[in-house]
N, C-alpha and C positions, 0 to 999 in steps of 0.2 A: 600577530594573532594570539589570542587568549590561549592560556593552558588549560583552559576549563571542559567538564566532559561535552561530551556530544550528546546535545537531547534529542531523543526520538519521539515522534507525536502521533499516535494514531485513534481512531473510535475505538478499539479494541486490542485484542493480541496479532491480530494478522501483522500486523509491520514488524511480528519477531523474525518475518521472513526476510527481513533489510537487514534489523541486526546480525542476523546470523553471515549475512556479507559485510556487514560492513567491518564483523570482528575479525574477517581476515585480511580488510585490506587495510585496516589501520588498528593492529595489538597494543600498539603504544597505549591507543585513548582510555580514557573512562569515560562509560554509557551513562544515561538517564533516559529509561525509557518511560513515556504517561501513557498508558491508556486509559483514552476518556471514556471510559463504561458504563460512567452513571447518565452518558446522553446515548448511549447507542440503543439502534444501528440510527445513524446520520440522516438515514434516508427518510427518515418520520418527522424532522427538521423542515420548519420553514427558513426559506435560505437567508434571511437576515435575522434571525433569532440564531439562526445557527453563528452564522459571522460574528455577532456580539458575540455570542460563549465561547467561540477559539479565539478572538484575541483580546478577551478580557483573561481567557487561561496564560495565553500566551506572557501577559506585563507579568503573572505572579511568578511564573514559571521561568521566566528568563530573571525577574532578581532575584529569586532563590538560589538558582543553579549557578548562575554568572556561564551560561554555555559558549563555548568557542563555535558553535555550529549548530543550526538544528534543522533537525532533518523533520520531514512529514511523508512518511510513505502511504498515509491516504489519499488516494484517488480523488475522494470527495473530497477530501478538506484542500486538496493544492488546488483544486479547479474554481473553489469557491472562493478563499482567503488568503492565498499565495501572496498579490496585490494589495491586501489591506496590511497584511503583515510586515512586509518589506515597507511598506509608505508609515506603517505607526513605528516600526522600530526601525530606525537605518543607521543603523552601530552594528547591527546583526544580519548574520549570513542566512539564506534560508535556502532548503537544498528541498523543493518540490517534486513531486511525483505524475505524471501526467501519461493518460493511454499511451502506451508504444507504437503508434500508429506509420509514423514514420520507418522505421526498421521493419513492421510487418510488409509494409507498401514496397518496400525494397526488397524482400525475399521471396515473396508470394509467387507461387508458379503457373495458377491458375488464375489472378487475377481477385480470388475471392478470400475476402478477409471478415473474421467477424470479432469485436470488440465484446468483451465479455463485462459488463460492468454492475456498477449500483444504478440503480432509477435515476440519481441525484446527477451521477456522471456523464450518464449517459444524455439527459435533456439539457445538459450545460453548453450555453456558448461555446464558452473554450474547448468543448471537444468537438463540434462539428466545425471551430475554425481551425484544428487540427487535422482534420478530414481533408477540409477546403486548401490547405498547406501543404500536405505531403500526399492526402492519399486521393490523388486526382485520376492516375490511372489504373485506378483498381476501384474495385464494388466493394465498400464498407460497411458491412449490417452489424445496424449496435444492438445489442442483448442487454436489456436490461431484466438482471436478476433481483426477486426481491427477497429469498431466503437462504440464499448461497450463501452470503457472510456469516450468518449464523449457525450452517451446517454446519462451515467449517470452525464455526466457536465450538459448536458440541463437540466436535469428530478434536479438537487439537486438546480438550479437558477428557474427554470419556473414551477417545480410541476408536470408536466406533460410528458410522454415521447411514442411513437406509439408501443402498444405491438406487433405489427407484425414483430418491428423493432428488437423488444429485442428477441423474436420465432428465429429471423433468426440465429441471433448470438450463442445462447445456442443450437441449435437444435445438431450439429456436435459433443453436450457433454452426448446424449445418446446413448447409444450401448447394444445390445442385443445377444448374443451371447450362442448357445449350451444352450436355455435355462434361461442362466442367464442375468441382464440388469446390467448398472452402479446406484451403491446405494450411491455414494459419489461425488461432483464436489468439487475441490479447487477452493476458488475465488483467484488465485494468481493476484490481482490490485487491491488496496487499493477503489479504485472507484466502483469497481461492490456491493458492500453491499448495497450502498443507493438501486441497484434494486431489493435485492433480493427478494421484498415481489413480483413486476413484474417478475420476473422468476419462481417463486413456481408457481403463476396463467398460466403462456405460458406454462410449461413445460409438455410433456406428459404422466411421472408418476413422482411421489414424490422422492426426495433423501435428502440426508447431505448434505447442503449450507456451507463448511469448509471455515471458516471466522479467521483469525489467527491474528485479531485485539488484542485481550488479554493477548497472549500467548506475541506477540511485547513487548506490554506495562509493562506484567509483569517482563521481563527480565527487561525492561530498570530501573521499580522501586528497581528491586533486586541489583540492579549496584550502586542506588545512596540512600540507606537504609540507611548510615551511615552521611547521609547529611543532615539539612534541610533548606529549604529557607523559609525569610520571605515573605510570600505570601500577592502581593500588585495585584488584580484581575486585576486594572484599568490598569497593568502595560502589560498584555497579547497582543501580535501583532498578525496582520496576512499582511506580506509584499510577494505584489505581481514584480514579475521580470518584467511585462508588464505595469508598473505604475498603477496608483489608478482605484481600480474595476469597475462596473457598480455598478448601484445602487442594483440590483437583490443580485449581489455577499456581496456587503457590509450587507445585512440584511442577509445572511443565515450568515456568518462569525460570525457577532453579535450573531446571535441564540447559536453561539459555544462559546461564550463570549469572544471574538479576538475584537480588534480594529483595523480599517484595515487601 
C-alpha cells in the first residue's frame, strides 16, 4: 500500500464531517481534502455531465496527489460514479459512501424509517436497490431535500442558519402511522451533521440522527492498517475547484487543520 495521503472528495465542505473521523482513526496519515465547489450543489447536474466532471477530476487528482486511498463521503457522487471510478482506475482503492439504510433497518423500533437525502440520492437506483436489500421489513420514506446542503454551507461559514428554514426541510422526514411514528432519519449528505443539533431543536419529536461518518472512515482505515505514513500536519490541503476560498471558509478549513 502507498504512503501517499488520503484524498477526500466531496461537492462541498460537508465531508469535513468524515475527516474529522477519519483524523482519529488513522493520525499517522496525511489528508488531501477537494471540494468541488465550482460545480455544487451536485443536484443541478445532469447525471452524465456530472460523471464526466468527477472522473475526469478524479485522473488529475490522483496523479497529482499519488493517494494511497480515496475516500468520497458524497452521497451523491458514490451512488452515481463509485463503478466508473473503480472500473477507470483499478490501482486505486475507493472508500464510497451510501444511505445507511441497512443499520437504520436493524435498529428502528417502529418500523418507520425515513432517509434524509439530496434529489440526485434519493431517485438513484442504488438507493432504492438498497431499500430492496436490507430495508424490506420496515417502511422507508426517502426525503429529498433540495436546500439543506446549502444551509448547512451557510450555517458551517457564518454560524448561523433560520430554523424555520431547517423545520421546512426535515418536516416530510416525520410520519405517523397506525399508531406508530419514524424513530430513525439517515443523514444520507455528508453536509447535514453540522445541523443536526438545529434539527433535534425543529423537529417535532425526538429520533436517531444516523450519521454514518465513522462507519466511512472506519472502513477506509481498515483498508490501509498495513501502511503507515509519516505524518507531516503542515503537509494537510484543502483545494477548492472554484479557486481560493473566502475568508469565512479559510478559517473553518484551518479549524479542521487543512491549508487551503
Amino acid at each position: 500500500m502507498s504512503a501517499g495521503p488520503v484524498l477526500l472528495f466531496d461537492s462541498g465542505i460537508g465531508g469535513l464531517t468524515v475527516l474529522r473521523e477519519a483524523r482519529v482513526l488513522m493520525p499517522e496519515r496525511r489528508f488531501v481534502y477537494v471540494a468541488d465547489n465550482a460545480a455544487f450543489p451536485y443536484g443541478d447536474w445532469e447525471e452524465e455531465a456530472l460523471r464526466e466532471r468527477i472522473v475526469g477530476l478524479f485522473g488529475a487528482l490522483i496523479r497529482e496527489h499519488k493517494p494511497a486511498l480515496c475516500m468520497i463521503p458524497c452521497n451523491t457522487a458514490s451512488t452515481l460514479v463509485l463503478g466508473d471510478l473503480r472500473t477507470t482506475f483499478p490501482d486505486m482503492q475507493f472508500v464510497g459512501t451510501v444511505p445507511a439504510i441497512k443499520p437504520a433497518a436493524e435498529r428502528t423500533c417502529s418500523g418507520l424509517v425515513s432517509v434524509l437525502a439530496t434529489p440526485g440520492t434519493v431517485k438513484r437506483q442504488y438507493t432504492r436497490d438498497l431499500i430492496a436489500q436490507w430495508g424490506a421489513r420496515c417502511e422507508v420514506n426517502l426525503v429529498g431535500s433540495v436546500r439543506l446542503a446549502a444551509l448547512a454551507e451557510v450555517y458551517m461559514r457564518n454560524g448561523f442558519v433560520e430554523e424555520d428554514a431547517v423545520r421546512a426541510e426535515i418536516e416530510p422526514c416525520f410520519v405517523e402511522k397506525g399508531g406508530r411514528r419514524t424513530d430513525i432519519v439517515v443523514l444520507a449528505c455528508t453536509h447535514y451533521p453540522f445541523l443536526v443539533n438545529r434539527m433535534r431543536k425543529t423537529a417535532p419529536w425526538p429520533v436517531d440522527w444516523l450519521d454514518p461518518a465513522e462507519a466511512i472512515a472506519r472502513r477506509a482505515a481498515s483498508l490501509l492498517s498495513a501502511s503507515r505514513d509519516d505524518r507531516d500536519a503542515s503537509a494537510d490541503r484543502a483545494i477548492f475547484t472554484a479557486g481560493p476560498p473566502d475568508a469565512a471558509t479559510r478559517s473553518l478549513v484551518r479549524g479542521f487543520g487543512l491549508q487551503a
